[in-house]
Legacy VTK file of the C-alpha trace (Angstrom):
# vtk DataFile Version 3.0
C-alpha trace
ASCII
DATASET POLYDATA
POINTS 74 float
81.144 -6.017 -46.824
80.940 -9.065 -44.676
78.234 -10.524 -42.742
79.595 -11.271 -39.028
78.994 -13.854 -37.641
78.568 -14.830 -34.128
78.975 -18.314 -32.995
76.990 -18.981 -29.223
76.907 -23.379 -29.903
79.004 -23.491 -26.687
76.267 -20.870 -24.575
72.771 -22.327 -23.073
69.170 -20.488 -22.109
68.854 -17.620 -21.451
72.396 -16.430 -22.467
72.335 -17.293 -25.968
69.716 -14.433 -26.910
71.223 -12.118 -24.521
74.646 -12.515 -27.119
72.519 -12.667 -30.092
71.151 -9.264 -29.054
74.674 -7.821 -28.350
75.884 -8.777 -31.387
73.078 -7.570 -32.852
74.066 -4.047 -31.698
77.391 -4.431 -33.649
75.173 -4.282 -37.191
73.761 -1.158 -38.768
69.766 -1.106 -39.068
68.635 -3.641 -41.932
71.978 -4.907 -41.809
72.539 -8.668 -41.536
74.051 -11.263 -38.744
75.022 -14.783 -39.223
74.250 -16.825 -36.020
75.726 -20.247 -35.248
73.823 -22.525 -32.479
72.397 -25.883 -31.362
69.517 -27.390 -31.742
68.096 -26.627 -27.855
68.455 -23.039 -28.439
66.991 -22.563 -32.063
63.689 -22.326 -31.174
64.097 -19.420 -28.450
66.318 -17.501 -30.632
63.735 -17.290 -33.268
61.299 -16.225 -31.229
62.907 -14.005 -29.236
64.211 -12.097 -32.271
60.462 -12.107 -34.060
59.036 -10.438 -30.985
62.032 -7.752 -31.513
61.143 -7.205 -35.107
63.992 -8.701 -36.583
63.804 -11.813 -39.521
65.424 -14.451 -39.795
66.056 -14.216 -43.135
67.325 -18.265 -43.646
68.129 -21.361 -41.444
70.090 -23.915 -42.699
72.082 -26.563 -40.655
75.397 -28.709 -40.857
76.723 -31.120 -38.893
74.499 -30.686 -35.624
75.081 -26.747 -36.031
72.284 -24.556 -37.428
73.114 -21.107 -39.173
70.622 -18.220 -38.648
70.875 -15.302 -41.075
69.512 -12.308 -39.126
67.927 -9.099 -40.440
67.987 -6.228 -37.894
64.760 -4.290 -37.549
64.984 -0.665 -39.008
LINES 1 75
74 0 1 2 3 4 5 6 7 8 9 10 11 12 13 14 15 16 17 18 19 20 21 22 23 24 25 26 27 28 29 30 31 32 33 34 35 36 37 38 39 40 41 42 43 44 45 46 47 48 49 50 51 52 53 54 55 56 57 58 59 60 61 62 63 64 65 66 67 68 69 70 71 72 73
């Protein structure tokens, strides 16, 4: 199966989490989410999943663009 993936680099504060959380309600418990955003917004995300109970399971980035790869919480 493939991981979505949901791309907010074009949304700002506090609209990117509010996506990241819909699309997180597209993926099965434990399942996984691939998360494309800027820089501003990385360290929000993270946090605001963490306090949910999900992991971020890997960050990478490429050209200006980082890639989260997001467990959801069982």
């Amino acid at each position: 199966m493939t991981t979505p993936t949901l791309d907010i680099t074009g949304d700002v504060c506090p609209m990117t989490f509010v996506k990241v959380k819909m699309g997180l309600q597209r993926v099965p418990p434990l399942g996984t989410l691939s998360v494309r955003l800027k820089e501003d917004a990385l360290k929000n995300v993270i946090s605001s999943l963490k306090t949910e109970g999900h992991r971020v399971t890997n960050v990478s980035q490429e050209d200006g663009v980082f890639l989260l790869e997001v467990t959801k919480a069982g």
